[in-house]
Backbone as numpy.savetxt, mean C-alpha at the origin, in Angstrom:
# Nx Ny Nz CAx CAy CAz Cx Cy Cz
-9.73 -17.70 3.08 -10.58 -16.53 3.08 -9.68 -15.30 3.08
-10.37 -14.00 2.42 -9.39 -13.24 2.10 -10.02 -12.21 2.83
-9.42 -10.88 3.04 -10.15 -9.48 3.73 -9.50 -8.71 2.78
-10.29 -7.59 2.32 -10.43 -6.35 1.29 -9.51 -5.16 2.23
-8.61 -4.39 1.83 -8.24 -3.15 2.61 -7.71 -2.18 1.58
-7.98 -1.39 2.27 -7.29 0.30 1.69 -6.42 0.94 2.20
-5.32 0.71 1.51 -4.26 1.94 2.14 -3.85 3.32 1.73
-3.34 3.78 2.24 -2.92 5.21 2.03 -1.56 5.70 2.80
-0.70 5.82 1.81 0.89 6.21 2.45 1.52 6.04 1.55
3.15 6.50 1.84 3.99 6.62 1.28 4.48 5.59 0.90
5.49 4.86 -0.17 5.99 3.93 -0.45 7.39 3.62 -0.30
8.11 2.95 0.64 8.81 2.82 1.05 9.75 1.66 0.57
11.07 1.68 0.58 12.01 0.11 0.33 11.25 -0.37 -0.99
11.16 0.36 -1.67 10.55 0.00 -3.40 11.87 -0.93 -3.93
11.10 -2.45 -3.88 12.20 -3.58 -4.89 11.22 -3.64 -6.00
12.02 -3.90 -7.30 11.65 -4.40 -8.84 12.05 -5.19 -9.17
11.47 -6.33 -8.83 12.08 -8.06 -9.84 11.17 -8.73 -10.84
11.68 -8.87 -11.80 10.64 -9.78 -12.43 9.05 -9.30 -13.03
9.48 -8.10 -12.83 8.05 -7.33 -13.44 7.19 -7.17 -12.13
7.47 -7.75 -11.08 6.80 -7.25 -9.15 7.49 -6.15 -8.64
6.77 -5.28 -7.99 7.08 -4.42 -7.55 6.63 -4.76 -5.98
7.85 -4.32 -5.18 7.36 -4.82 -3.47 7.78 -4.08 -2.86
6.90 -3.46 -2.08 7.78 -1.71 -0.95 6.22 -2.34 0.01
6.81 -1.15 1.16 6.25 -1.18 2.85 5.61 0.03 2.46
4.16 0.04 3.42 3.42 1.29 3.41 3.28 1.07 5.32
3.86 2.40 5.63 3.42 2.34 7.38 2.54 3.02 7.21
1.04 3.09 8.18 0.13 3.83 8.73 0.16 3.93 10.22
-0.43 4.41 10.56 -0.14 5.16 12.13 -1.65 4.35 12.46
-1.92 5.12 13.78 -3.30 4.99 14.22 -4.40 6.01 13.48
-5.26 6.16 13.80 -6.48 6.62 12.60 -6.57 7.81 13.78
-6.58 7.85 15.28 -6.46 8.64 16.47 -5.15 8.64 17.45
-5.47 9.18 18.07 -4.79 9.41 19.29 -5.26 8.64 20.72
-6.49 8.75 20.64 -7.12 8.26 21.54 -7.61 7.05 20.99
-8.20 5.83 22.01 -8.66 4.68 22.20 -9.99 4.77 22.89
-11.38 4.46 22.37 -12.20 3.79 23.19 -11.88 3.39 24.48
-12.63 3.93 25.55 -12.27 3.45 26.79 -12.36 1.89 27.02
-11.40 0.95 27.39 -11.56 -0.35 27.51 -10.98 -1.39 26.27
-10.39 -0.52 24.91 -9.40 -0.97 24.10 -7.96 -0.57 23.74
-7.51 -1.13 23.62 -6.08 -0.78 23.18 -5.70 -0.18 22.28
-5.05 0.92 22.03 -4.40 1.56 20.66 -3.21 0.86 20.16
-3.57 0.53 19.03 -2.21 -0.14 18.37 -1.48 1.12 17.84
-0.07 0.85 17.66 0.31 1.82 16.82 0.85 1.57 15.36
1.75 2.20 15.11 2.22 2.00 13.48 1.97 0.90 13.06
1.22 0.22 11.85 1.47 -1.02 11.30 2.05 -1.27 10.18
3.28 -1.73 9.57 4.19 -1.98 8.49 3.38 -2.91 7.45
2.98 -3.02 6.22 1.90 -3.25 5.36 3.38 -3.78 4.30
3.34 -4.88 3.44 3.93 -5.24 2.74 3.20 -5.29 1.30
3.56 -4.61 0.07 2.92 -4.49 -0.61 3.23 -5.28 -2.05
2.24 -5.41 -2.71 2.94 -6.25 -4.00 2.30 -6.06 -5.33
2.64 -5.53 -6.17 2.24 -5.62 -7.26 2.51 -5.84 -8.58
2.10 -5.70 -9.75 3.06 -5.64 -11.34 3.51 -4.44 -11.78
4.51 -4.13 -11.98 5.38 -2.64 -12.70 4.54 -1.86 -13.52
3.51 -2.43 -14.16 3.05 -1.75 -15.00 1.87 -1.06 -14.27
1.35 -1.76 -13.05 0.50 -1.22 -12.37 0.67 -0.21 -11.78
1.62 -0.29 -11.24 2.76 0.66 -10.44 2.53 1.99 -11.04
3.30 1.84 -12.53 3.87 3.09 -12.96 2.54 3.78 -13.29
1.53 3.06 -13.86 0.36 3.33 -14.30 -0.40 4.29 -13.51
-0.43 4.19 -11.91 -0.91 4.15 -11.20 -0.09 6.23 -10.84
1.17 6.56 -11.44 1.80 7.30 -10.89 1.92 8.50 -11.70
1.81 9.76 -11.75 2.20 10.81 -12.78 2.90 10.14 -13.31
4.35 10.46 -12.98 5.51 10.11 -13.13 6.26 10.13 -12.52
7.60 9.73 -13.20 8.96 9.35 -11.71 9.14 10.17 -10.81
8.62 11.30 -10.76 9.25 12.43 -9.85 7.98 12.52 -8.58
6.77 11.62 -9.39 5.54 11.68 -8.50 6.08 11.11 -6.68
6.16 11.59 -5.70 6.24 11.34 -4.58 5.60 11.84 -4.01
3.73 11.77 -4.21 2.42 12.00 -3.44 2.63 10.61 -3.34
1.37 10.48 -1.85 1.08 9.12 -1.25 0.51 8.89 -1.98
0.40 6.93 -2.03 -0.05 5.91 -2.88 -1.53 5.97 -2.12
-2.51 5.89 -3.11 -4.07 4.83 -2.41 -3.64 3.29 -3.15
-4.23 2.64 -2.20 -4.19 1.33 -3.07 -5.39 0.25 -2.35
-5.79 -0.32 -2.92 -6.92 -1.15 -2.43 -6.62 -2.98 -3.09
-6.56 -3.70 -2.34 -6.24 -4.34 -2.14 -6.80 -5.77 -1.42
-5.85 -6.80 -1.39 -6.76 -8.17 -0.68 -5.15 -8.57 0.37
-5.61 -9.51 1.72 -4.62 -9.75 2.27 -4.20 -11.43 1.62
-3.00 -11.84 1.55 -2.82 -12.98 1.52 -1.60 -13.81 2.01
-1.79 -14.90 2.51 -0.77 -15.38 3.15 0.82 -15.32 2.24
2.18 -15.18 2.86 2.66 -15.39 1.56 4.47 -16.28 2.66
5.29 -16.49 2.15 6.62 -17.12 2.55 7.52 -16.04 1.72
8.34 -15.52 2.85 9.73 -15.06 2.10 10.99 -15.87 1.91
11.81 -15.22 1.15 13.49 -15.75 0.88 13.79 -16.55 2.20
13.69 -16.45 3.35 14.45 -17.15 4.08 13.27 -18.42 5.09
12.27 -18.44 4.40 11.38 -19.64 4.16 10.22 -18.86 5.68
10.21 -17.70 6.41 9.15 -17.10 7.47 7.91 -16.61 6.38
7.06 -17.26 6.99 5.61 -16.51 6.45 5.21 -15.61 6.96
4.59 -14.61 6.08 4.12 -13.00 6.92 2.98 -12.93 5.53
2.49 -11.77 5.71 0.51 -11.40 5.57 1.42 -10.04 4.27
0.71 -10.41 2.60 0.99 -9.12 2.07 -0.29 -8.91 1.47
-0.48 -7.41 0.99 -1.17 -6.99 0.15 -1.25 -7.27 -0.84
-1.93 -7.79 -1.33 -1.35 -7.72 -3.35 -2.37 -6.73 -4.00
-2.16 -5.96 -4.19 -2.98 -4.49 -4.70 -3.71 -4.97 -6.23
-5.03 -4.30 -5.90 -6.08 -4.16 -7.45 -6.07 -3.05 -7.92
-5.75 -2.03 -6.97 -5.71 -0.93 -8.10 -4.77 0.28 -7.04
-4.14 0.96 -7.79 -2.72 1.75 -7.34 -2.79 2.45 -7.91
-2.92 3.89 -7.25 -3.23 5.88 -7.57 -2.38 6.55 -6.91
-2.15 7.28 -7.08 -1.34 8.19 -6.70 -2.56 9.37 -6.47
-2.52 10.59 -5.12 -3.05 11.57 -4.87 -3.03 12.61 -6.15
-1.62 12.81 -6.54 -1.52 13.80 -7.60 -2.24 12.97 -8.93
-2.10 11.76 -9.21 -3.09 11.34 -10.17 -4.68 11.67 -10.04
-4.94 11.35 -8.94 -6.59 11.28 -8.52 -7.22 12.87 -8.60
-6.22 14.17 -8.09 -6.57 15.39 -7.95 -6.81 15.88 -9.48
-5.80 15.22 -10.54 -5.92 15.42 -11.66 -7.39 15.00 -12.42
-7.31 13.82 -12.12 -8.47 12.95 -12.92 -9.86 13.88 -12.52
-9.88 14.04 -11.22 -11.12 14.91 -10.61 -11.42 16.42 -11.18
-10.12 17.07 -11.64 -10.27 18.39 -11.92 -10.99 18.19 -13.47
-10.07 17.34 -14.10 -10.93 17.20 -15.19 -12.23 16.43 -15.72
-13.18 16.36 -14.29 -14.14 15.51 -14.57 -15.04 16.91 -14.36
């Protein structure tokens, strides 16, 4: 079973192999404060994955360094040194300065 999410942040430790593109998106907490009687988590490190073409598609261009939206599914996955950890694999990847664009001209 899979869960749907949306992120929003910067793109970080950007690797290119093989036509995949794989960088970290941190988000913070959404507050400061916690519901009385739960815990605030803080920063969570998001592993991201996608195809180059999505990527670039997704970006003005090279110089674009507005935060990424990306929406996405979680899925189990194994790295290089055989530990399993939880990545994103993104459906669709925007860039802010893309999206402000697309909107002005709608």
């Amino acid at each position: 079973m899979t869960a749907k999410i949306t992120l929003i942040g910067q793109p970080q430790q950007v690797q290119i192999r093989n036509g995949i593109v794989a960088f970290s998106i941190v988000t913070g907490p959404a507050s400061n404060t916690a519901p009385k009687g739960l815990v605030l988590f803080k920063a969570v490190t998001y592993r991201v994955e996608c195809s180059e073409r999505q990527y670039n598609r997704g970006r003005a261009d090279a110089q674009d360094k507005s935060e990424l939206i990306l929406e996405g599914y979680l899925e189990p996955r194994i790295d290089e040194q055989g530990k399993p950890y939880v990545a994103v694999v993104a459906l669709s990847v925007i860039s802010k300065q893309v999206q402000t664009a697309r909107k002005l001209e709608q």
